[in-house]
Backbone bond lengths (Angstrom), bond angles and torsions (degrees), N, CA, C in turn:
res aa  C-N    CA-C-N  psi(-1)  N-CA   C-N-CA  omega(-1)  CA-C   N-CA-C  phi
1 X - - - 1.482 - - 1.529 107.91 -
2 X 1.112 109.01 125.35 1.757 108.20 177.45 1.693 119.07 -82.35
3 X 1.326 105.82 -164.93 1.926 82.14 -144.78 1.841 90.62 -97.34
4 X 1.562 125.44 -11.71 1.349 119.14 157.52 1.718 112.67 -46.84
5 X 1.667 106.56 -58.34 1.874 94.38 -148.49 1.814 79.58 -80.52
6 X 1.264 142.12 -18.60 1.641 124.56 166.56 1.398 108.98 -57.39
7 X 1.072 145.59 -30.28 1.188 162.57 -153.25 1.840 98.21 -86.86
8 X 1.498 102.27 -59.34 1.967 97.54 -176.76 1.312 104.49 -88.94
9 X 1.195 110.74 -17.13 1.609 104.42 -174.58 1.885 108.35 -74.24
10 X 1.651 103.12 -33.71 1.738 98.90 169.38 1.417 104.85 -60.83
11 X 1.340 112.44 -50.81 2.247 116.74 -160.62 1.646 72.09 -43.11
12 X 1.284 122.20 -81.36 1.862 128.11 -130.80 1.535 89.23 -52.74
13 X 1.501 124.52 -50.90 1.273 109.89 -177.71 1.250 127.59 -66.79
14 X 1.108 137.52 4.78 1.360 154.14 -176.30 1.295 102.53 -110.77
15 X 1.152 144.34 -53.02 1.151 152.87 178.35 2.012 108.37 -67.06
16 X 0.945 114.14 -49.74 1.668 122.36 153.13 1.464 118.74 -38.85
17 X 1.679 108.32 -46.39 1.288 110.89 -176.05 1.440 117.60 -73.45
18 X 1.539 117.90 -42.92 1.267 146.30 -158.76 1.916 84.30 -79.33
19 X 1.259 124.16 -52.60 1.386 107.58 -176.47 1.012 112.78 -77.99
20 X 1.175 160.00 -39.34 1.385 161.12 130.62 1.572 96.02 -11.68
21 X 1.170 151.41 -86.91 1.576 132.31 -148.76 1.994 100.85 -72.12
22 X 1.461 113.07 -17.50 1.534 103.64 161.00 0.983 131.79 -53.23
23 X 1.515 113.99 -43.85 1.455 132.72 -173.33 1.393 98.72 -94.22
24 X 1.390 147.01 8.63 1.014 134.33 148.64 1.320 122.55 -97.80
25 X 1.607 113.32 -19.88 1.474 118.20 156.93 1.610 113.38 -79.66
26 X 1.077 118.87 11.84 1.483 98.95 -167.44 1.872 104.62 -95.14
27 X 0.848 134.16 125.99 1.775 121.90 178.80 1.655 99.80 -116.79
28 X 1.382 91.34 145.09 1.257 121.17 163.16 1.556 128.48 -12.12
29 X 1.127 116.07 -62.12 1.748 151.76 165.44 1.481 93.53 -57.48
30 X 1.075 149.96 2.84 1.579 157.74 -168.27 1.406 86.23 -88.85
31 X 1.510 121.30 -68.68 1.338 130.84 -169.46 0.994 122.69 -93.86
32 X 1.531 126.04 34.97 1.227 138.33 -176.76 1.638 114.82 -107.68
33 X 0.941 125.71 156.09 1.558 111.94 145.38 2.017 110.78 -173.12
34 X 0.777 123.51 -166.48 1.646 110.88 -136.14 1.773 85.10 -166.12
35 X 0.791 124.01 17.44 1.587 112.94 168.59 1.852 105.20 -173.47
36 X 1.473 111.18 142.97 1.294 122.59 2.90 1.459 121.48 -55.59
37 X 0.960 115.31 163.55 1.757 118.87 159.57 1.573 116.24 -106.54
38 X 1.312 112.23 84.24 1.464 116.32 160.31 1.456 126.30 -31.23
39 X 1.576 89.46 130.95 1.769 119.65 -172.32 1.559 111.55 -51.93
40 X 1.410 130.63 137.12 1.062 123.09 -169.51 1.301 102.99 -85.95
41 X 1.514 128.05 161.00 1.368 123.73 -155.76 1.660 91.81 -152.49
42 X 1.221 115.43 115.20 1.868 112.15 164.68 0.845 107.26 -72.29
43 X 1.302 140.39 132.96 1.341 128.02 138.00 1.828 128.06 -64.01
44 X 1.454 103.03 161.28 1.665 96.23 172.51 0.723 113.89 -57.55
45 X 1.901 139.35 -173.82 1.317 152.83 179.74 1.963 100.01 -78.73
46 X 1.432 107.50 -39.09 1.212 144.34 -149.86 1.317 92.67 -122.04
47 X 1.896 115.74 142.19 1.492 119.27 135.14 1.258 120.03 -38.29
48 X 1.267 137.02 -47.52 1.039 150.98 -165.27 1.271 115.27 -71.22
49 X 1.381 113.28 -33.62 1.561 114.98 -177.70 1.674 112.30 -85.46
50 X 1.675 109.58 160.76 1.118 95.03 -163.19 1.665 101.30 -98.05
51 X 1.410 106.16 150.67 1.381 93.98 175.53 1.436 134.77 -91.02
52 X 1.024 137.06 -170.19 1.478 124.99 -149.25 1.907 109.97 -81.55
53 X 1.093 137.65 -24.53 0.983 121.67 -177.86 1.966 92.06 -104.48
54 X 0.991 139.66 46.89 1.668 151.30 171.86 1.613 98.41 -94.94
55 X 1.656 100.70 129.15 1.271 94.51 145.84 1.434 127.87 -108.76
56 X 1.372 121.10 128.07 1.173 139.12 -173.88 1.732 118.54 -50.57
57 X 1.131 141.01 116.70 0.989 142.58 159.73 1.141 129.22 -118.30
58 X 1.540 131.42 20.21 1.337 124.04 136.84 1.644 83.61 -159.73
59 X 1.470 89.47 145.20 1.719 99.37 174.53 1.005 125.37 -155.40
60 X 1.732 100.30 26.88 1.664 122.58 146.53 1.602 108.44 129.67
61 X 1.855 108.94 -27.91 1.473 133.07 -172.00 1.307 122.68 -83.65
62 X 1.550 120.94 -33.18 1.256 109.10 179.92 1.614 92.99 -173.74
63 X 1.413 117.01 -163.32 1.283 123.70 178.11 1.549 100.02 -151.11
64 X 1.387 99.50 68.12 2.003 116.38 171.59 1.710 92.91 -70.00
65 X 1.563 120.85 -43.14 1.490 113.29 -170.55 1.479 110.81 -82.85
66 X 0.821 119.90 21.68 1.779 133.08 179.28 1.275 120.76 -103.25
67 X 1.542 136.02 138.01 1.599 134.18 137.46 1.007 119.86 -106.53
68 X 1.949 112.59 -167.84 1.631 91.14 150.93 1.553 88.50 -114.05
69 X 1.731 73.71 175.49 1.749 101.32 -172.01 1.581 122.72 -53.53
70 X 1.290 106.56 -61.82 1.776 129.52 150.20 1.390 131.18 -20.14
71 X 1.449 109.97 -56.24 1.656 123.05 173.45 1.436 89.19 -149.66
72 X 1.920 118.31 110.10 1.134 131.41 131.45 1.675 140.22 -51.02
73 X 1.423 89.35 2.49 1.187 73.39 152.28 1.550 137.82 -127.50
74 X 1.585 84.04 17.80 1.677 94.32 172.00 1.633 104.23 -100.51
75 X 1.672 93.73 149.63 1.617 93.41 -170.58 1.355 107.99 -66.62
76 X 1.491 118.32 -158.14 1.405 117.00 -161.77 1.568 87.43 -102.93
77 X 1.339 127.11 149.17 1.441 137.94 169.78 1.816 128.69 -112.06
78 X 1.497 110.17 9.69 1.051 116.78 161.02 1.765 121.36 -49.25
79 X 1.156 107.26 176.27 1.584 109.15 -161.81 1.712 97.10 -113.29
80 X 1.490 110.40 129.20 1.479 100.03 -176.97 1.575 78.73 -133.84
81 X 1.652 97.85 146.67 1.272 113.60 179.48 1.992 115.50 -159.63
82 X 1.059 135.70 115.74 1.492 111.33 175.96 1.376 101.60 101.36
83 X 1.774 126.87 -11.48 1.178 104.07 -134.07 1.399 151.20 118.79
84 X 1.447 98.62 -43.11 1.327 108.70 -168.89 1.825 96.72 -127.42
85 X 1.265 94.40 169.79 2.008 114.84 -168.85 1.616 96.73 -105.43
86 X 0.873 115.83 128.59 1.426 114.31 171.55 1.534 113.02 -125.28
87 X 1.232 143.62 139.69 0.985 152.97 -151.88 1.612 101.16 -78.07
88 X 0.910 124.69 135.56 1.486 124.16 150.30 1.445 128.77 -122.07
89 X 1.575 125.51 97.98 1.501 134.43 179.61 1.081 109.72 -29.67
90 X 1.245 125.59 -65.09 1.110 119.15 -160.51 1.676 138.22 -68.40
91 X 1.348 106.42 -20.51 1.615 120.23 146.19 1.257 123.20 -48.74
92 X 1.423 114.83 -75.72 1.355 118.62 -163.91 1.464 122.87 129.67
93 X 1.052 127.57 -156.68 1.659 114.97 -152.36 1.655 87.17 -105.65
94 X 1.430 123.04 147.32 1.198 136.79 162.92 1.975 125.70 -109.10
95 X 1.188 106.28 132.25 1.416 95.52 164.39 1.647 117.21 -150.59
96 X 1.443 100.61 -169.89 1.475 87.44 -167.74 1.271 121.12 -80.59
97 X 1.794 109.92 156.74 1.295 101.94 161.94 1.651 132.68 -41.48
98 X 1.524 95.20 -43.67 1.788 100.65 -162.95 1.716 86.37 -87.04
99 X 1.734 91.53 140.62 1.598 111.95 146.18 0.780 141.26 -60.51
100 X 1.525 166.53 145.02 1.314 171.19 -117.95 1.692 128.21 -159.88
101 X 0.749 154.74 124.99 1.551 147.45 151.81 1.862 116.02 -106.89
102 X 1.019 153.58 -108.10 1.469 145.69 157.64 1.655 96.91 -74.47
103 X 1.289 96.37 127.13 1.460 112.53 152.33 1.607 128.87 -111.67
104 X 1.530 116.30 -164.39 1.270 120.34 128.96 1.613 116.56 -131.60
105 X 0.911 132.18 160.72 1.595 125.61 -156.32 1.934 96.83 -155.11
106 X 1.225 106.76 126.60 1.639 142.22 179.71 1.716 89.77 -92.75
107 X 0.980 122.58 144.99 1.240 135.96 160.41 1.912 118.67 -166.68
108 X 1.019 127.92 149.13 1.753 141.26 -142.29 1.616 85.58 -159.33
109 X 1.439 115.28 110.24 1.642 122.76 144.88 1.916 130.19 -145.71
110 X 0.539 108.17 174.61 1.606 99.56 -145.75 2.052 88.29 -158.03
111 X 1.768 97.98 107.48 1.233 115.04 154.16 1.842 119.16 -66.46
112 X 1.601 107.04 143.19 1.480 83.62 -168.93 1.918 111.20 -78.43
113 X 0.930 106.30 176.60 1.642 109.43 174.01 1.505 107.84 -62.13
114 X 1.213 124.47 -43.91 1.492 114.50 -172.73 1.275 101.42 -113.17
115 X 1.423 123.43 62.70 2.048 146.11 155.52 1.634 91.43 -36.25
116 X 0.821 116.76 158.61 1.974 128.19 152.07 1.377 108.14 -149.25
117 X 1.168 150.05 174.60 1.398 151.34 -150.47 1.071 104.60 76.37
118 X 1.320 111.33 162.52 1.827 124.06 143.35 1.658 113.84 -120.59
119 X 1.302 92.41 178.30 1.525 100.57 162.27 1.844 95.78 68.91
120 X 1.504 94.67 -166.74 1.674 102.27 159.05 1.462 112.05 -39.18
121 X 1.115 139.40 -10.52 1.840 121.91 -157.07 1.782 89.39 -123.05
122 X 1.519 108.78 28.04 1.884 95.34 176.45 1.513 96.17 -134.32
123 X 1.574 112.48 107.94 1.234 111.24 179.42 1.699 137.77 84.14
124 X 1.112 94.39 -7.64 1.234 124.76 -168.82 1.844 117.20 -48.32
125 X 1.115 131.45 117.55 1.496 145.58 167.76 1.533 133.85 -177.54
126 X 0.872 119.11 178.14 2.083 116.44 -162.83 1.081 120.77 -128.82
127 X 1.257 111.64 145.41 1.526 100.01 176.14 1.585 95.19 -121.12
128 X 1.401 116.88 104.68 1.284 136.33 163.19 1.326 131.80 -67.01
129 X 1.380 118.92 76.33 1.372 139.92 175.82 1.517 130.72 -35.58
130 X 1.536 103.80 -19.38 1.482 108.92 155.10 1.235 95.28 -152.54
131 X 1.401 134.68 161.66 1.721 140.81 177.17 1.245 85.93 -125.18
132 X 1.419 104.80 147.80 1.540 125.23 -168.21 1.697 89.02 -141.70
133 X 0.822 121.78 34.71 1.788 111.01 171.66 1.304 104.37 126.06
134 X 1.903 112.44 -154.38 1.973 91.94 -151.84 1.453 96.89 -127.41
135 X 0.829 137.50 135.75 1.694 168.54 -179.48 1.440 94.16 118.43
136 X 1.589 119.28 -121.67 1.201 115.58 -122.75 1.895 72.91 -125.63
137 X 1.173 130.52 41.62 1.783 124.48 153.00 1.223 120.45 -83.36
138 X 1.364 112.48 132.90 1.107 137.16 150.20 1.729 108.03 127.69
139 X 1.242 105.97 -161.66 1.644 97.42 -170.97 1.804 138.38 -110.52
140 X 1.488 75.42 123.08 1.641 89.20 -177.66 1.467 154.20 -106.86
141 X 1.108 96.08 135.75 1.354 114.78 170.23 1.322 139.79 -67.78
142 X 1.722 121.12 95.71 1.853 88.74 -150.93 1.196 107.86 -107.72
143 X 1.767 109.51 172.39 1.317 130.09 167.80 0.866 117.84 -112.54
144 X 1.372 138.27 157.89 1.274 149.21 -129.59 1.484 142.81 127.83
145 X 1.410 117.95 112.60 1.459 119.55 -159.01 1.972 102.90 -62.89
146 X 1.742 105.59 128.42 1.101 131.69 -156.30 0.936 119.62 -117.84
147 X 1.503 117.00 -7.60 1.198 131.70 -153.55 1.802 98.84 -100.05
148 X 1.232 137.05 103.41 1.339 147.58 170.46 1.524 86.11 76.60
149 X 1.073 144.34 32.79 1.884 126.15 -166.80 1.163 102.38 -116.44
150 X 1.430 144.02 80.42 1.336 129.42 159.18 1.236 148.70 -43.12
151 X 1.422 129.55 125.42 1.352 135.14 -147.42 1.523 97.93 -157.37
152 X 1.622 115.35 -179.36 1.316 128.69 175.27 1.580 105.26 -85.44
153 X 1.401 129.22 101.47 1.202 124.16 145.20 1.227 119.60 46.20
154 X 1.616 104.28 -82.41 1.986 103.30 -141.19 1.941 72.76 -114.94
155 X 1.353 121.01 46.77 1.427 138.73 -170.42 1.726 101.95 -137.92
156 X 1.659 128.45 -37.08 1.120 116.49 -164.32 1.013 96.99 -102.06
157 X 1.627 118.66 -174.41 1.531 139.52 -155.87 1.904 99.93 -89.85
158 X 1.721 90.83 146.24 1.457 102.02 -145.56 1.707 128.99 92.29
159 X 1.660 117.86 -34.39 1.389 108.89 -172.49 1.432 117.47 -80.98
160 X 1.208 125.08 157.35 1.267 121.51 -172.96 1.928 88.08 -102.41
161 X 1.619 93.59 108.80 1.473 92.92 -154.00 1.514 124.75 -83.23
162 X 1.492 106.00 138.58 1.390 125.67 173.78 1.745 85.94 106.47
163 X 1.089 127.78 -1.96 1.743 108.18 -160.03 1.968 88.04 -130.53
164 X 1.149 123.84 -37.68 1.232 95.61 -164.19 2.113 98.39 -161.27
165 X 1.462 106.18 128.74 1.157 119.46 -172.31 1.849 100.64 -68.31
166 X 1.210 103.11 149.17 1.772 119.90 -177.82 2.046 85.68 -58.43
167 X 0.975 114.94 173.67 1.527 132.50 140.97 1.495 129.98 -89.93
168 X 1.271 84.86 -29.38 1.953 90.98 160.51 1.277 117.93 -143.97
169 X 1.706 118.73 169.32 1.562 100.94 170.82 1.280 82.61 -114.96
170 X 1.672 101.42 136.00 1.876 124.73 -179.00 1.616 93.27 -111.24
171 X 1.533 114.88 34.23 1.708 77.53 -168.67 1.528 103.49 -115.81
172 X 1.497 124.30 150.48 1.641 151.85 -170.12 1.635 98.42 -74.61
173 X 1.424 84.15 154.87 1.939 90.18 179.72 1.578 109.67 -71.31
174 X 1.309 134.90 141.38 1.386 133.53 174.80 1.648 113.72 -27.49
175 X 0.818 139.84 148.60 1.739 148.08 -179.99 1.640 103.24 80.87
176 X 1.203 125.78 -1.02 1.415 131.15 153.60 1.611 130.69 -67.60
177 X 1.393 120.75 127.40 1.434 99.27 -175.76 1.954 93.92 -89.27
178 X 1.378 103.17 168.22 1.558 107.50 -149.07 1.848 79.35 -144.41
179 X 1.616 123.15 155.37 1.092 120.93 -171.09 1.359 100.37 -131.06
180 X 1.090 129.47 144.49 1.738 131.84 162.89 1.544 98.59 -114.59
181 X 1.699 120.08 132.64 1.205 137.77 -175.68 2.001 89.09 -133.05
182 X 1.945 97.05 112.60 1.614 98.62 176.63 1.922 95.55 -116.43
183 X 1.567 78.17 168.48 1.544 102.32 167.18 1.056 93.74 -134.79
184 X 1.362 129.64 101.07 1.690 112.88 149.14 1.599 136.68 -129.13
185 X 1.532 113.31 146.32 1.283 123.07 -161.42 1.665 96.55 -93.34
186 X 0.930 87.76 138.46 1.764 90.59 179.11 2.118 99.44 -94.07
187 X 1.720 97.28 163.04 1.538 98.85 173.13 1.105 96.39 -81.78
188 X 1.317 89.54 155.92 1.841 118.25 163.16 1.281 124.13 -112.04
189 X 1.846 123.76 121.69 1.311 116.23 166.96 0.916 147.11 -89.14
190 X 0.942 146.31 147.61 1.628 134.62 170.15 1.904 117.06 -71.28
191 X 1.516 111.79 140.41 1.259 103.18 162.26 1.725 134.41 5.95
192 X 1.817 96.51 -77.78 1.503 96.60 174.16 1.722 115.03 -77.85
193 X 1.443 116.77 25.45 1.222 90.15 -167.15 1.528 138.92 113.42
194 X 1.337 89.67 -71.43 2.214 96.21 158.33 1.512 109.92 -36.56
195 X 1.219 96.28 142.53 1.579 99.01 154.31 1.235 126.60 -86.97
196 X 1.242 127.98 147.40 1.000 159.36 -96.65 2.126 95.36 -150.09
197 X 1.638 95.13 -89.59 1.674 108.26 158.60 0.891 90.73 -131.10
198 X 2.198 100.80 159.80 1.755 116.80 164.02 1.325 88.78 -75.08
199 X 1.562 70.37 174.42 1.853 97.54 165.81 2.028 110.10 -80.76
200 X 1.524 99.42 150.61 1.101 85.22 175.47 1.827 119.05 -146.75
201 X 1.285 120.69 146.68 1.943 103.64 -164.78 1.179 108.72 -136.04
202 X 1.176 114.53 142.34 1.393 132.05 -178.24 1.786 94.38 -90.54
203 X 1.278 126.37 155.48 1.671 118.39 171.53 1.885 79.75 -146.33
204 X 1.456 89.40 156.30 1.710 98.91 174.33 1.678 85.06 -144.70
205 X 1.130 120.38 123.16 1.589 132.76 -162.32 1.664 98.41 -94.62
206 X 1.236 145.52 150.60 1.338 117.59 161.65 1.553 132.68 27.13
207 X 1.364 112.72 36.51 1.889 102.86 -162.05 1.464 111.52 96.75
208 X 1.420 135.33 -29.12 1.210 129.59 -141.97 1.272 115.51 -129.13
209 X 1.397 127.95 104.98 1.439 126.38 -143.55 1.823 93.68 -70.19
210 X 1.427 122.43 141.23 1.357 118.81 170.44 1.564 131.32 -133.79
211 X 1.793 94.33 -8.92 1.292 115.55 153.73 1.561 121.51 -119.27
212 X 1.062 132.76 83.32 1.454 129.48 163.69 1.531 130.05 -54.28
213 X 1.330 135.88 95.47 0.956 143.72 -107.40 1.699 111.93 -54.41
214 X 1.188 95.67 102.21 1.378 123.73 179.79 1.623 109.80 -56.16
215 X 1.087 107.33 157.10 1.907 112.26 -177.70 1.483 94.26 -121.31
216 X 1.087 103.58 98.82 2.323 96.73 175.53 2.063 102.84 -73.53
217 X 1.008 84.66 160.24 1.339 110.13 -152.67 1.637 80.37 -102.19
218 X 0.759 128.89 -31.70 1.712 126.71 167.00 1.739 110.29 158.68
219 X 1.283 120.19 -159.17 1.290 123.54 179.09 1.451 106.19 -48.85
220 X 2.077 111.74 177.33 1.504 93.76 -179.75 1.308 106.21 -101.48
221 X 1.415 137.24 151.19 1.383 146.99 -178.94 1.580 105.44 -105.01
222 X 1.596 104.91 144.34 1.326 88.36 -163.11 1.484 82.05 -102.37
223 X 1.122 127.46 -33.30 1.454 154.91 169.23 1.397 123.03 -94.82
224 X 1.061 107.64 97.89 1.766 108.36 176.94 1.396 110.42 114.35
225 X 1.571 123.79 -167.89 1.140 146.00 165.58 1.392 109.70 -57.18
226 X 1.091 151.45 135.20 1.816 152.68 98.64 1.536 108.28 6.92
227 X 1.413 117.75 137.06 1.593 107.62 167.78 1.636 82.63 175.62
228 X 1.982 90.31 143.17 0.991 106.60 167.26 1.993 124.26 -63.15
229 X 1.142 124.94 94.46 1.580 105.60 -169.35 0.738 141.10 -104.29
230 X 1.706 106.39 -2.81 1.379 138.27 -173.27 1.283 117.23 -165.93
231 X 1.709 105.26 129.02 1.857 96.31 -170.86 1.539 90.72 -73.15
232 X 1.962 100.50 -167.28 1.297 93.62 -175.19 2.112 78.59 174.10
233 X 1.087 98.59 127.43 1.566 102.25 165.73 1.999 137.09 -79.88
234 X 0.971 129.06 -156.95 1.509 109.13 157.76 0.863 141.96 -20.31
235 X 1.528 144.14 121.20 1.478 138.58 -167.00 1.256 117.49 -132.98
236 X 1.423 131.45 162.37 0.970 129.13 -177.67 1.722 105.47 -94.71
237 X 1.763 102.63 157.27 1.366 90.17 169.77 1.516 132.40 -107.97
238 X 0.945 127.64 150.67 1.861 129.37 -157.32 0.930 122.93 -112.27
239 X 1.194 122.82 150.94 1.680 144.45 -169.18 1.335 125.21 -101.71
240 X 1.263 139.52 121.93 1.670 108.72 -168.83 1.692 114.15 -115.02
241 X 1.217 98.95 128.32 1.497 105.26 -179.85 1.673 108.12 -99.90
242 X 1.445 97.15 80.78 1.827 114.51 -169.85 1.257 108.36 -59.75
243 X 1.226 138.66 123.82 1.732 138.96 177.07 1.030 122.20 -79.71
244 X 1.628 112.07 41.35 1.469 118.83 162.50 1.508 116.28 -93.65
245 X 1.515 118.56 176.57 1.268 125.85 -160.24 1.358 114.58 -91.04
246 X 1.508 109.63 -15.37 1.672 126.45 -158.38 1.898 99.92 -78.31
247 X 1.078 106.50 159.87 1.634 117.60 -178.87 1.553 100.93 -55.83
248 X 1.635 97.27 144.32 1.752 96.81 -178.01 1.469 125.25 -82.23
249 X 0.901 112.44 139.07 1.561 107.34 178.30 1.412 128.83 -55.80
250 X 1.224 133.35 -151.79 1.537 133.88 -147.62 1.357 107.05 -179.34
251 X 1.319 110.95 120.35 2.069 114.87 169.64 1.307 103.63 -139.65
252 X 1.043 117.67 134.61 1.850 147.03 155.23 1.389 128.90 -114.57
253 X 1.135 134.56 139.13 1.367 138.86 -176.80 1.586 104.82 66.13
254 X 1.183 109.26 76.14 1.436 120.86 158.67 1.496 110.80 -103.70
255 X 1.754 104.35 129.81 1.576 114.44 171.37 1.351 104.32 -172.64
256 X 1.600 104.45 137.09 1.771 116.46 170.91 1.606 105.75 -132.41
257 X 1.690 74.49 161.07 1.713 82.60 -172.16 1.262 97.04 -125.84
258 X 1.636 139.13 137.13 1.144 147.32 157.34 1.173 120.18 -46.60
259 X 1.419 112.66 140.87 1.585 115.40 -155.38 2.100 91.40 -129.32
């Protein structure tokens, strides 16, 4: 053997040896570890129910965690009855008192059985994942009867609208209650302003994941491009009182949990 292949043939045996007494020093408990120790968390009885560290924002009785969008400091004036929130046009959009940064968010709404319209004008309202100011700012999530109703895409129920089409349509015939399950990351700014990261949301439609965590392109535009244009910290989340003609919609079992 010449004094090169003596030469790799010691490294490999040395290197054989040296891994061999690693893997005999290495134990189990190496890859272990035991803290933090995560907060214990009940769950509801129910998907539907909220679980124990949730804060509740509607739970059938009133809307104490509500305003409207317009003047915060008038309470919220939607119609609660049975239980349930029913939209009222003629107010205007409501959201919550408390601000937000990543959540997770429970939501229950229910087109009525006898909808009329099509298109955008059947059922129509949002669930605005952060409000950035008063009408219809910041970013949404829409609702809207889905069921046989043709519309634009990144327009029907499930899309995070104007910016990005559902992956599926999960949605129930009108007089069905219908569930939205979010994850969302709020943006981050920098000092001057720039962003930093988008925002980004997971949606599970009825059971059925339809946004996989999406990157928004910025607030929603009803007109134009998406763009980040203005930082903006914690937000509240919003309700939409859509100014169409069609019967108003319906939500129950509202609750998020800080993420």
């Amino acid at each position: 053997m010449n004094a090169k292949k003596s030469f790799f043939s010691a490294a490999l045996l040395i290197a054989g040896c040296v891994s061999m007494a690693t893997a005999q020093e290495a134990k189990h408990e190496d890859t272990e570890f035991y803290t933090p120790v995560p907060n214990v968390v009940t769950p509801g009885k129910t998907n539907s129910d909220a679980p124990s560290d949730a804060i509740v924002l509607f739970d059938g009785k009133n809307l104490d965690q509500w305003v409207m969008t317009d003047d915060r400091s008038q309470p919220a004036k939607w119609k609660v009855s049975g239980g349930i929130l029913t939209v009222d046009k003629k107010t205007g959009n409501i959201e919550t008192k408390q601000s937000f940064s990543n959540y997770q968010l429970h939501l229950e709404w229910k087109v009525p059985a006898n909808i009329t319209g099509e298109g955008q004008l059947r059922g129509n309202s949002g669930l605005f994942l952060a409000s950035i100011g008063k009408g219809d700012l910041g970013y949404e999530l829409q609702i809207l009867d889905s069921y046989n109703n043709k519309t634009y895409t990144n327009g029907m129920a499930g899309s995070i609208y104007k910016q990005n089409t559902p992956m599926f349509n999960a949605a129930k015939k009108p007089g069905e209650w219908q569930t939205y399950d979010v994850i969302w990351t709020a943006p981050v700014f920098n000092a001057d302003s720039s962003l930093k990261s988008p925002a980004k949301v997971t949606v599970l439609f009825n059971g059925i994941i339809v946004q996989n965590n999406f990157e928004l392109k910025g607030p929603t535009q009803y007109v134009g491009l998406p763009a980040y244009r203005k930082a903006h910290g914690p937000s509240p989340i919003k309700l939409q009182a859509h100014g169409d003609k069609s019967e108003p919609i319906s939500f129950r079992n509202i609750w998020v949990r800080e993420l």
